[in-house]
C-alpha positions as CSV (number, residue, x, y, z in Angstrom):
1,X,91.7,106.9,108.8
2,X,90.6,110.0,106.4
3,X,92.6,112.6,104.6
4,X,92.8,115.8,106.6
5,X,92.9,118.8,104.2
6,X,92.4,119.7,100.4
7,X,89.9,119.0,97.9
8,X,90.1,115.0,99.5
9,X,89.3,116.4,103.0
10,X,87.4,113.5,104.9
11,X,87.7,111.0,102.4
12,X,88.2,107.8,104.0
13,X,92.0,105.2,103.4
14,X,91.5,101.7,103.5
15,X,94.2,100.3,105.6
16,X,95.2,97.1,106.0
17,X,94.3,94.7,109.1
18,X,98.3,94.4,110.2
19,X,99.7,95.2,113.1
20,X,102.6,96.0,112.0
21,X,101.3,99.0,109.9
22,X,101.3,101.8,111.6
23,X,99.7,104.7,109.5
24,X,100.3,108.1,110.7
25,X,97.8,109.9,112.9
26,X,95.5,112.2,111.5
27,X,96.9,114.8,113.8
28,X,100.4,114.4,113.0
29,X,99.7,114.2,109.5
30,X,97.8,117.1,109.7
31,X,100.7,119.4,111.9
32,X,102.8,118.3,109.2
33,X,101.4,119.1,105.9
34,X,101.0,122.2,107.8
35,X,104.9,122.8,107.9
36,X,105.2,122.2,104.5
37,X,102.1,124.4,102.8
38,X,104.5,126.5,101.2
39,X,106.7,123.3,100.0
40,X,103.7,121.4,98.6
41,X,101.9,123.5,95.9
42,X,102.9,121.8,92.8
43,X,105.6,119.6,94.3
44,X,107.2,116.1,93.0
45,X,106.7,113.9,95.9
46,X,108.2,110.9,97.1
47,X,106.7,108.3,100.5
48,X,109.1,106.0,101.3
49,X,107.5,103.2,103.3
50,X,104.4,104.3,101.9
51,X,102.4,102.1,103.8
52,X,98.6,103.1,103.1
53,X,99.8,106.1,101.3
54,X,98.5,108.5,103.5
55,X,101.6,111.0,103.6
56,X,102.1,110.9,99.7
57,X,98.1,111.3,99.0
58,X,97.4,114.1,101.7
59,X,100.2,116.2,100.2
60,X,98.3,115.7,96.6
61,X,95.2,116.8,98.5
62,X,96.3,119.6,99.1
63,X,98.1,120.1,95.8
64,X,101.3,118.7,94.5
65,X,101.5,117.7,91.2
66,X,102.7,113.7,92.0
67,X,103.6,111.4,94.1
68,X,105.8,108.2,93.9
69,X,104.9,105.0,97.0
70,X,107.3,103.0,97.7
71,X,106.8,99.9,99.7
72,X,107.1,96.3,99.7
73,X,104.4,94.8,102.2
74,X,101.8,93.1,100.1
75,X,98.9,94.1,102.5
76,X,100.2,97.9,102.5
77,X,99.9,97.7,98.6
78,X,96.7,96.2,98.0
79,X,95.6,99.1,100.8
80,X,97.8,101.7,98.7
81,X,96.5,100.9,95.3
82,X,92.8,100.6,96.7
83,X,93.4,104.1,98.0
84,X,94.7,105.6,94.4
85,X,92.0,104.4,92.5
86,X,89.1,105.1,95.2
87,X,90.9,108.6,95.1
88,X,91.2,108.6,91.1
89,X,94.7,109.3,91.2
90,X,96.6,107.4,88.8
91,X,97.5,109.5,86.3
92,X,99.7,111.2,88.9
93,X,100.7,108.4,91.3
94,X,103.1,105.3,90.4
95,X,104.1,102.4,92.9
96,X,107.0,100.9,93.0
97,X,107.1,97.7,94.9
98,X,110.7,98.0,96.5
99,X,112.8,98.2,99.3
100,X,112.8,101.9,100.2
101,X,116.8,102.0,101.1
102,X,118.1,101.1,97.8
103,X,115.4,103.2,96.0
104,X,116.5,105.9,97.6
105,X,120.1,105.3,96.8
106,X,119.4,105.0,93.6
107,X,118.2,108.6,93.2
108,X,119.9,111.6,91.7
109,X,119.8,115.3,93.6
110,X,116.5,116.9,93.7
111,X,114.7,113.6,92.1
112,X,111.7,115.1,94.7
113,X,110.7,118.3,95.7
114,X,109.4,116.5,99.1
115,X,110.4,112.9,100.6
116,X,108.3,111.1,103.1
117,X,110.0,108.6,105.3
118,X,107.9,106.6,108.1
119,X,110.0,103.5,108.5
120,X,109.1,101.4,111.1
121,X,109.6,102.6,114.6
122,X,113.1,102.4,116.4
123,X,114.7,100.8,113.1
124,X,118.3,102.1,111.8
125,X,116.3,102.1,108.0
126,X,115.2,105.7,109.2
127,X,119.1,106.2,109.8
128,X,120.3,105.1,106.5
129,X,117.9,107.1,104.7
130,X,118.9,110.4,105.8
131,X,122.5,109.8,105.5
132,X,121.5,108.8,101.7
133,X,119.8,112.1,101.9
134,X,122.8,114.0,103.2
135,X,125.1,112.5,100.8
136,X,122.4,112.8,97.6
137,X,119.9,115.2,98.2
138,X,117.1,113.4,96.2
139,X,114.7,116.0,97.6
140,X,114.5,119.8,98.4
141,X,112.9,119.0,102.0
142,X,113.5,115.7,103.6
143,X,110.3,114.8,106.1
144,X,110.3,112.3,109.0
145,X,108.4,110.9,111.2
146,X,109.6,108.9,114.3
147,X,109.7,107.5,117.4
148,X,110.0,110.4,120.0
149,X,113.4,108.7,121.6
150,X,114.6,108.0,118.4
151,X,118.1,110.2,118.3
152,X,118.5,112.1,115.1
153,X,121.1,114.5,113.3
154,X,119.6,118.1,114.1
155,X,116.9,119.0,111.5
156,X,115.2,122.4,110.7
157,X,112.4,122.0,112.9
158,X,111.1,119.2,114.9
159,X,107.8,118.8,116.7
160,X,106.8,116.1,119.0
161,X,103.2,113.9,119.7
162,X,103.7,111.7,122.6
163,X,105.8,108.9,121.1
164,X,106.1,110.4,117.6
165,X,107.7,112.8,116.6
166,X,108.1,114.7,113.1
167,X,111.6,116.4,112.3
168,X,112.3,118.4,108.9
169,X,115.2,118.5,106.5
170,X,116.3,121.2,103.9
């Protein structure tokens, strides 16, 4: 696993040997940082579920200002910490070792200019969030990726892989 595009381009991530991380693919991670070029440029971001990071650190890659992780898997962190430093990113990164839902709860309107949220596959988390995000707006643009079949409100633009799928909130 590498970052796609920026000044990090083809930098390898460390991710952790658990199956039940599932970073997203380069591809996907690529189409979407893509979508959001015009969103990213200086931008306060937020990755729920962080997992390796790759989401949050891509978008500084390829400019925003910061990035907050939040995750609670002890493998993901060591892997998400390893990946800050290796990058030399910590004067513009912080971790928060929480649960994502009542992190993102906790939020005021436009906390972020850009939230991340890759929850695991076919959970209701990725449900919560984005009716936290409807209520609160803690971010100008809401990003998600899941499972194709997954059955979401109607975003601004949604773009399928196989069995992923990315959808886009403003």
């Amino acid at each position: 696993m590498r970052i796609v595009g920026g000044k990090f381009a083809d930098r390898d991530l460390t991710s952790p040997n658990d199956f039940r991380v599932r970073p997203t693919a380069e591809h996907v991670r690529a189409a979407l940082l893509d979508l959001l070029t015009d969103h990213v440029k200086g931008a306060r971001v937020l990755d729920l579920f962080a997992g390796t990071g790759a989401l949050g650190l891509e978008a500084i890659s390829r400019g925003a200002k910061s990035a907050d992780f939040v995750e609670t898997r002890g493998s993901s962190l060591h892997s998400l910490r390893a990946n800050i430093a290796a990058l030399r990113l910590l004067k513009v990164t912080r971790v928060f070792k929480k649960d994502a839902l009542p992190f993102a709860a906790a939020l005021k309107p436009d906390t972020y200019d850009i939230a991340f949220v890759d929850p695991p596959y076919e959970s209701r988390m990725l449900d919560r969030v984005i009716d936290t995000w409807i209520a609160h707006k803690f971010s100008k643009v809401l990003a998600v990726e899941h499972a194709t079949g997954h059955d979401l409100p109607r975003g601004k633009k949604t773009l399928a892989f196989d069995d992923s799928s990315i959808t886009i909130y403003r």
